[in-house]
TORTIGU-739523 format. One record per residue (C-alpha): residue in one letter; chain; x, y, z. Coordinates in steps of 0.25 Angstrom, whole numbers. Each point is the difference from the previous one (the first is absolute). Layout:
% residues N
<r:a c:A x:X y:Y z:Z>
...
***
This chain:
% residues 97
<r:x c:A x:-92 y:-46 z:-14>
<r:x c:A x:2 y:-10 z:12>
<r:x c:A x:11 y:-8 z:-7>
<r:x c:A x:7 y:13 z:-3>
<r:x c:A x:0 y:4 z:13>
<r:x c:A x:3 y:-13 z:5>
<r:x c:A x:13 y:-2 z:-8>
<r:x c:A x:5 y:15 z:3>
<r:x c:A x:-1 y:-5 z:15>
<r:x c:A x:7 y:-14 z:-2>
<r:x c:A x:10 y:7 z:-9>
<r:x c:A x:4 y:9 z:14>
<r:x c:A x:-1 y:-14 z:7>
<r:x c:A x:10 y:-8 z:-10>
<r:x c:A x:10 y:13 z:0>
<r:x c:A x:2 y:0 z:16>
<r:x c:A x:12 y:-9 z:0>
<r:x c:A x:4 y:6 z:-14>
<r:x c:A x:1 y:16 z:0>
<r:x c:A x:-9 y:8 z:-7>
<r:x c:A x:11 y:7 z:-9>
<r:x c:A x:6 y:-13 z:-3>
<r:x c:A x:-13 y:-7 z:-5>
<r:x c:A x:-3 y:11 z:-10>
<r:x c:A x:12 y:-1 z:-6>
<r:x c:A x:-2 y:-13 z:-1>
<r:x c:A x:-14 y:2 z:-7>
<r:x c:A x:6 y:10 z:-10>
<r:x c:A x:10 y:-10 z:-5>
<r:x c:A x:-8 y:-9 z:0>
<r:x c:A x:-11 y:7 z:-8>
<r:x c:A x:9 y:7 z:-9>
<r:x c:A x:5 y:-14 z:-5>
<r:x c:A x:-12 y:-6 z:-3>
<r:x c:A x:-8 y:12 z:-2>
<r:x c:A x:-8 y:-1 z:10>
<r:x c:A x:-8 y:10 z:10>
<r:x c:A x:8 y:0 z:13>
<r:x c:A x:-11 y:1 z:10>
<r:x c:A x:-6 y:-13 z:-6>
<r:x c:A x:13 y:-7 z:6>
<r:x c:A x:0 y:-7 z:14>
<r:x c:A x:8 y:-8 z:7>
<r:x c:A x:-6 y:-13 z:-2>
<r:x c:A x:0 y:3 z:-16>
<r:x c:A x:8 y:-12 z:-7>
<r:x c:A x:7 y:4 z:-11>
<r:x c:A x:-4 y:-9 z:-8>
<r:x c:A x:-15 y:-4 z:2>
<r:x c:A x:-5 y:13 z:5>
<r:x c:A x:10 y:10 z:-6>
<r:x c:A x:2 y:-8 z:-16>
<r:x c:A x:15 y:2 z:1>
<r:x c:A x:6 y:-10 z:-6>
<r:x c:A x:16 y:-4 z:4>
<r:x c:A x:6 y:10 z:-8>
<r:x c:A x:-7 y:12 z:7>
<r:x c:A x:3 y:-6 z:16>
<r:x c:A x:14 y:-1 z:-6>
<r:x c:A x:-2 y:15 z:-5>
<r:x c:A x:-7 y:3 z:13>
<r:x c:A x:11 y:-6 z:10>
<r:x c:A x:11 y:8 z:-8>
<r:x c:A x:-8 y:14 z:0>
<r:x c:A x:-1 y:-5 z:15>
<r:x c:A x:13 y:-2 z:3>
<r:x c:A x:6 y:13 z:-8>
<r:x c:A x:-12 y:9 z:9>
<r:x c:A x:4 y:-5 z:14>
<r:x c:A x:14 y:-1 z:-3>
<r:x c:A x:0 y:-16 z:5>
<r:x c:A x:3 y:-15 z:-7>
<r:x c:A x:-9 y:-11 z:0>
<r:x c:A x:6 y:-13 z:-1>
<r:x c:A x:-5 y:-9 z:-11>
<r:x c:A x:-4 y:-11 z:10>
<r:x c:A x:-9 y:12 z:7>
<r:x c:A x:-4 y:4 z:-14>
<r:x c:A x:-6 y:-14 z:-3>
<r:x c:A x:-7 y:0 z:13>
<r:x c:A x:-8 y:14 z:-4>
<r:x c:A x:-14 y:-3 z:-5>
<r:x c:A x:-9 y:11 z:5>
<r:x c:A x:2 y:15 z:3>
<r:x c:A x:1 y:-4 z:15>
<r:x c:A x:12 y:-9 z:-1>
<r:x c:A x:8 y:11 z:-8>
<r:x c:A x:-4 y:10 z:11>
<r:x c:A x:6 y:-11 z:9>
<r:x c:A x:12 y:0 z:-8>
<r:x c:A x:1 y:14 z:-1>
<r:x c:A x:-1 y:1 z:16>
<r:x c:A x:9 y:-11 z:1>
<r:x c:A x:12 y:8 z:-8>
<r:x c:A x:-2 y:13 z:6>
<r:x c:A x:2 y:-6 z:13>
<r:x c:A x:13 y:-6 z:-2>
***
């Protein structure tokens, strides 16, 4: 129960810079590629080691991304993408410009 608890309140933390909307979308992408539960996804979640995708799903993962938000990821900014925080940043970062 404390764990719980404490990753719902560090989830609200993490999604501060990051709107709320934004971030679930992200988590539903997310889990619907890898068929995973979307609550169980943070921002610090590699994709890789924490997550199982391999690169095949972070490059099905980045496309959903880019068709949802209505953005382009560069393939330099692509590469550097290794946990759910860094497409988060990336997602920021388009939306901004």
């Amino acid at each position: 129960m404390w764990q719980r608890t404490k990753k719902q309140g560090s989830a609200r933390n993490q999604k501060g810079w990051f709107k709320r909307m934004e971030f679930e979308k992200l988590q539903a992408i997310i889990g619907e590629v890898l068929n995973l539960d979307p609550d169980e996804i943070s921002m610090d979640a590699a994709f890789g080691d924490d997550l199982g995708a391999d690169s095949l799903d972070v490059f099905q993962i980045m496309m959903r991304i880019e068709e949802e938000f209505g953005i382009r990821i560069s393939n330099e900014a692509l590469e550097q993408i290794i946990t759910v925080s860094d497409a988060a940043e990336q997602i920021k970062h388009a939306l901004s410009e």
